[in-house]
C-alpha positions as CSV (number, residue, x, y, z in Angstrom):
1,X,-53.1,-64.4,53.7
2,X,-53.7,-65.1,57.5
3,X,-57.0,-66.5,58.7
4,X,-57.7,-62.8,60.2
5,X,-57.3,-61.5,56.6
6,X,-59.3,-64.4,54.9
7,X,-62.2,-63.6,57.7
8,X,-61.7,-59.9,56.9
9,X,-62.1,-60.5,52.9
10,X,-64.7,-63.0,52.7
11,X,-66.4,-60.6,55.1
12,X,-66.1,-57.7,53.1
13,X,-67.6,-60.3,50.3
14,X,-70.7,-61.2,52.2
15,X,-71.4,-57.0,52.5
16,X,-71.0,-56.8,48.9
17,X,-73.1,-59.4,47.8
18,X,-70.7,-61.9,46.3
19,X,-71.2,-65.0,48.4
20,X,-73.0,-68.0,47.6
21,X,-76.2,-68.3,49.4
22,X,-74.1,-71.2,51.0
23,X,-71.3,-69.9,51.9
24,X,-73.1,-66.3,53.4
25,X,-75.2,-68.7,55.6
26,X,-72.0,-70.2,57.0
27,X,-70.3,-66.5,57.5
28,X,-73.6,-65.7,58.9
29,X,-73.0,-68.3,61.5
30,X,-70.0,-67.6,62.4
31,X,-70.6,-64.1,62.9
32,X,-73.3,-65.1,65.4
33,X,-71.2,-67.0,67.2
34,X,-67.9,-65.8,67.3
35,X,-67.3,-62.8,68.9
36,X,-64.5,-61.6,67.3
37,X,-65.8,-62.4,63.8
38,X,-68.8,-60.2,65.0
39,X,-66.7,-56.9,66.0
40,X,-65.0,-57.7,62.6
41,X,-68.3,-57.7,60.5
42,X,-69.4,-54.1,61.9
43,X,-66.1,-53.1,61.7
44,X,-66.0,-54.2,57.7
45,X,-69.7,-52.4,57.8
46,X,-68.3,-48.8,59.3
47,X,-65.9,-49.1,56.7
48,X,-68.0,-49.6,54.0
49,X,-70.3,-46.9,55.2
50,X,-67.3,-44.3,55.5
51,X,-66.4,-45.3,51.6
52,X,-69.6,-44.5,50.8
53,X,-70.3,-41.8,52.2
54,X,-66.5,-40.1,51.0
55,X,-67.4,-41.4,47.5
56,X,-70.4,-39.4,47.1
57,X,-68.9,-36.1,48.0
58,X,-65.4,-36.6,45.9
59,X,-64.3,-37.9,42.8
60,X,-61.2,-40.9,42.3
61,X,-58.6,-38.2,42.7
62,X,-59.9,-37.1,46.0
63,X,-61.4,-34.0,45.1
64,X,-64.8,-32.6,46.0
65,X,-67.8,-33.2,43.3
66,X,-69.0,-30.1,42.1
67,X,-66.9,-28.0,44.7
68,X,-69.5,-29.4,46.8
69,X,-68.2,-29.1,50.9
70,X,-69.4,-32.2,52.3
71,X,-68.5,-31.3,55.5
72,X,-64.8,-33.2,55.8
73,X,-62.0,-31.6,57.3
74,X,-59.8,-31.6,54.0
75,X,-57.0,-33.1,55.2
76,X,-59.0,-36.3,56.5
77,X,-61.2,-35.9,53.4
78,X,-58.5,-35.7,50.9
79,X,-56.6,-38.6,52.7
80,X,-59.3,-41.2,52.7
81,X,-60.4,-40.4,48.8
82,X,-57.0,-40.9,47.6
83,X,-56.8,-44.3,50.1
84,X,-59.9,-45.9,49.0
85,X,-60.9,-43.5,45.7
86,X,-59.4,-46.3,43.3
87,X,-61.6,-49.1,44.6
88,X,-64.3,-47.4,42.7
């Protein structure tokens, strides 16, 4: 793993709760002081948001809940499910 992916993981850690209080304070840090860490941390956010939101209007295989329309083109919808639908 390169040091852009390890920044890019551990990130995605500190949104998800699984740092030590030590090791979030350093990330923390970093992300206030490195400029590129910061555009990677919203970056990991936006992604985290889009997840969220396409995984409360579809199920693992990518379709809707409920034959709810929640507003996705289907293609894009579909797409991203299937993509990120088995992290659930």
């Amino acid at each position: 793993m390169t040091s852009v992916e390890e920044t890019q993981h551990r990130l995605r850690e500190l949104i998800e709760g699984r740092l030590s209080p030590g090791e979030a304070e350093e990330l923390h840090q970093r992300i206030t002081s490195e400029p590129e860490v910061a555009r990677a941390y919203a970056e990991a956010v936006l992604e985290r948001d889009r997840v969220t939101q396409l995984n409360a209007c579809c199920d693992h295989t990518g379709e809707p809940n409920g034959g709810e329309d929640c507003g996705h083109r289907p293609s894009m919808f579909h797409r991203l499910c299937r993509i990120f639908g088995s992290e659930r």
